[in-house]
N, C-alpha and C positions, 0 to 999 in steps of 0.2 A: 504494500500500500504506500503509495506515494504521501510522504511530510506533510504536505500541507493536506492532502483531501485527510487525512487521520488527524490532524490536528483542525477539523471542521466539523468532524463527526464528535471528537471529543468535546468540542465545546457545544454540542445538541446534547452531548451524552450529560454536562453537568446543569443546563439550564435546565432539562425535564426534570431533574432532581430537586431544582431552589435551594443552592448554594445558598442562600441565606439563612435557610432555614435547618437547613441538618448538619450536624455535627461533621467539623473537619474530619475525623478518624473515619468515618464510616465512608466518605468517600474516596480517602486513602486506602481504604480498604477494598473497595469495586475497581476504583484503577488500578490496583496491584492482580487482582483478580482478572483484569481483562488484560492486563499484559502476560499473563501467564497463560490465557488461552491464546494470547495470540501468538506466543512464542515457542509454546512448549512444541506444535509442529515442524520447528525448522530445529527444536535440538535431537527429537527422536527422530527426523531425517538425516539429518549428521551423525546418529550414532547409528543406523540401518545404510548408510552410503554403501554403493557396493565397492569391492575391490578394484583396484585399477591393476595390472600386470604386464611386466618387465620381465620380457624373455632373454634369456640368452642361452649358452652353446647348453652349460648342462640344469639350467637352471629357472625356475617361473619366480618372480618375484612379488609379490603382493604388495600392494602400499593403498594406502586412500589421499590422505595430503600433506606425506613426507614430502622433500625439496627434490626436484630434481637433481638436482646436486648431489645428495644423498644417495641416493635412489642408485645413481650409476656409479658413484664409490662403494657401495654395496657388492652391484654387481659385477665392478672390474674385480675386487678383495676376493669378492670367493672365487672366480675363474680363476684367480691364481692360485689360490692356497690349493685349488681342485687339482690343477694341472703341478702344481710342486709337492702336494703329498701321493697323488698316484704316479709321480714320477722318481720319485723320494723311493717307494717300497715296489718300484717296480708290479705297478699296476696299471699304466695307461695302455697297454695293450689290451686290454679286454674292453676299452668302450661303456664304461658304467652307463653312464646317463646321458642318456639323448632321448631326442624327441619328446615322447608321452611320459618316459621313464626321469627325467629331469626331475631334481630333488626341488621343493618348494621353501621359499621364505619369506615370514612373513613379520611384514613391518611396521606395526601397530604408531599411532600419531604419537602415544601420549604411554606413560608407566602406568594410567589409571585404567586405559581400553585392555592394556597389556595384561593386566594385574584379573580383571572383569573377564576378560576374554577366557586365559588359561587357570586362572585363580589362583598363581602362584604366589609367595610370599613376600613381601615388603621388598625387600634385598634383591631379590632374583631381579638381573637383565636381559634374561634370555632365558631357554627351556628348548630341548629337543627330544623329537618322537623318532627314536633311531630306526625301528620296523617301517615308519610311513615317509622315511627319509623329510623332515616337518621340521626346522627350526622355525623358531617364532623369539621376536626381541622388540623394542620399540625405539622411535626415532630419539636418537641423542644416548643412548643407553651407554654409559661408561663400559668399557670395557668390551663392547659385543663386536667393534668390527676387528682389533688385532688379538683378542685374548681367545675371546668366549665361539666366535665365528670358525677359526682353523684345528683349535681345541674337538670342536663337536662333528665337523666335519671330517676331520678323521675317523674318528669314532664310527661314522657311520659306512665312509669308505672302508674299512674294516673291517665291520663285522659284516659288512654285505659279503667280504669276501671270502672269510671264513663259517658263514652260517651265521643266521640270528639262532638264540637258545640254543647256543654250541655249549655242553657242559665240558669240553676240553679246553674251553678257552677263559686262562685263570686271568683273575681282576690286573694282577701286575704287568699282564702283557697288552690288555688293551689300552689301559694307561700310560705303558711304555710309548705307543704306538700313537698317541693324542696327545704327547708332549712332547714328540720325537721334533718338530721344527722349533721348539719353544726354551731350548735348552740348551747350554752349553757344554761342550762333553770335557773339555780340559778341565774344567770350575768343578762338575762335578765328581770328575774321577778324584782329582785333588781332595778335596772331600772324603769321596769315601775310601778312598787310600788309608785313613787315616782311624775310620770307623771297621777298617777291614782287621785292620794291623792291632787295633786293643780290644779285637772279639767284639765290637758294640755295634753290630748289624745286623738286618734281619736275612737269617738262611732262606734258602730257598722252599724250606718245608713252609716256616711261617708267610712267607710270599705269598705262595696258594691257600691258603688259609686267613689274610689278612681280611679284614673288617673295617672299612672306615667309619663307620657310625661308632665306632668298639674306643678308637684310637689314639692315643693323643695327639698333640698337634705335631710336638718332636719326632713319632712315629709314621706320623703322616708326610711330615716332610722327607722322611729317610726313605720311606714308601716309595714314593714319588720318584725320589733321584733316582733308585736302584732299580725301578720297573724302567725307566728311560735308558739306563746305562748297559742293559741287557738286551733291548732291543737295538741300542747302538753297538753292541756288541757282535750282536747275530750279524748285522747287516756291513759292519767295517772289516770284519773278520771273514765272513762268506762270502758277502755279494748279495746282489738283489735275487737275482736268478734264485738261489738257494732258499731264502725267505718267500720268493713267491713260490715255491714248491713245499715247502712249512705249513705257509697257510692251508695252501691245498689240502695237505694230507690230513691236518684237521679240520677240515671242510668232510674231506670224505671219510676218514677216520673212528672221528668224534674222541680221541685220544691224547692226550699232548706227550705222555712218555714215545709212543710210536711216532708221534710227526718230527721228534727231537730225533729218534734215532734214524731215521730213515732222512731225513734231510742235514744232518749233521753227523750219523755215525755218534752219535753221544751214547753211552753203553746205557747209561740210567743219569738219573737227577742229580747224584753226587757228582760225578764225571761232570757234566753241564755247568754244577755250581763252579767246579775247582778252573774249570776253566772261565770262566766270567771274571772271577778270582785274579786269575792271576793276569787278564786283560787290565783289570783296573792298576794294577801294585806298578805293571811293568813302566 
C-alpha cells in the first residue's frame, strides 16, 4: 500500500473513532493491532521464501538472501576442498558426485532460521547428515567456510567410500581422515614424540575403543593428533594407491584387522602400532 493512500485511510480509521472522545491507549492499541495484521503477511512470507540454488560441478547450493558474494565463496571453498581431499587420498578417480548425485548445502540467512530449521544448539555453526551427503550452516557463521566446511566434507567423502555403518571403520580413522588437511604433521609428530617416549599415549587398543563424550579434553586433544598422524602415516609411508585399496577392503570386508593386513602386510595390530611408533620417534 502506497504512504500516502494508508496514511488517508488511517486518518478515516481515527475520525470514525472521535479521537476526542476515547482514551489514547485504546487507540494505541487498534493501531498496533492493524499493523500487525498488516504485517504479519510479509514476515510469514519471508520465513516460507522458497530456496534459491547454486549449482556447481559437484555440488547444489541453497540460499534465500545470502550475498552473492557469499554465495560463490561458498561455492568456489568447497570445489576445492572436494577436489584437494579426493585428490589428497586418492579418490578423484571414481567421480563421486555429479549430476543428481551432487552433495547439497545449505545456507540459512540468519543463526535463528538455522537454529529453527535443524534445532540444533546455541553454539552449533553448522551440522551435517553424512548418509544424505546434507551440510547445513548459516550466513556469517564463524568458523563454517575454512574449519567446519572441509572438516565435514571429508567425512562424508569417506565414508561414502568405505561404506556408511561400516562396523570396521574405528572412530580414530575417520577423524584421522577429516583432519588430514587441517594439520600439521612436523608440530604434531614433535608432540607426540615426546608422549611416545614417557608411555603417556593412547595405544592402539584404546584408539578403537575411545569415546569422546567419555573424554577429557587432554585426551581428546591426544585423540585427535594421533588419529591424524596414523593416517598421515599410512599415506607418507605407502602411497595413495595402497590407502585406496584399504578403504576398499573394508568396504568389502567389513574388517579392519584384514584390510590392515592385506593392504599393508601388517601381521596384527601390535605390528601396525610398532610401526606408527616408530614413524613418529624417527
Amino acid at each position: 500500500m502506497p504512504p500516502m493512500r494508508q496514511s488517508c485511510w488511517l486518518r478515516k480509521f481515527y475520525r470514525w473513532f472521535d479521537l476526542k472522545r476515547r482514551p489514547v491507549f485504546k487507540i494505541k492499541s487498534w493501531v498496533t493491532g492493524l499493523l500487525f495484521i498488516l504485517f504479519l503477511p510479509l514476515a510469514v512470507c519471508a520465513q516460507n521464501q522458497e530456496w534459491q540454488v547454486y549449482k556447481s560441478t559437484h555440488f547444489f547450493i541453497f540460499y534465500k538472501n545470502a550475498p552473492e558474494a557469499e554465495v560463490n565463496a561458498l561455492m568456489l571453498k568447497a570445489e576445492d576442498y572436494y577436489n584437494s581431499i579426493a585428490n589428497e587420498f586418492g579418490f578423484n578417480r571414481f567421480n563421486f558426485w555429479t549430476w543428481d548425485n551432487r552433495a547439497k548445502i545449505y545456507l540459512y540467512d540468519n543463526q535463528d532460521d538455522y537454529r529453527q530449521a535443524t534445532q540444533s544448539t546455541e553454539w552449533s555453526g553448522g551440522q551435517v547428515r553424512i548418509g544424505a551427503k546434507l551440510i547445513q550452516g548459516f550466513s556469517g557463521a564463524p568458523g563454517f567456510l575454512n574449519s567446519m566446511l572441509p572438516h565435514e566434507l571429508a567425512h562424508i567423502i569417506f565414508i561414502e567410500m568405505v561404506g556408511f555403518n561400516n562396523p570396521a571403520v574405528p572412530l580414530w580413522l575417520q577423524e584421522g581422515v577429516a583432519t588430514y588437511q587441517q594439520e600439521d604433521i612436523s608440530a604434531v609428530k614433535a608432540d607426540l614424540a615426546g608422549k611416545i617416549r614417557g608411555n603417556d599415549y593412547l595405544d592402539l587398543r584404546a584408539l578403537n575403543s575411545f569415546q569422546l563424550s567419555n573424554a577429557s579434553t587432554e585426551n581428546v586433544r591426544l585423540f585427535y593428533a594421533e588419529s591424524y598422524s596414523m593416517v598421515k602415516y599410512l599415506i607418507a609411508e605407502f602411497g595413495k594407491d595402497a590407502f585406496v585399496n584399504f578403504c576398499r577392503l573394508l568396504r568389502d570386508n567389513r574388517n579392519l584387522m584384514t584390510a590392515l593386513s592385506r593392504a599393508y602386510s601388517f601381521k596384527n595390530l601390535n605390528e601396525f602400532e610398532e610401526s606408527w611408533k616408530n614413524y613418529i620417534l624417527k
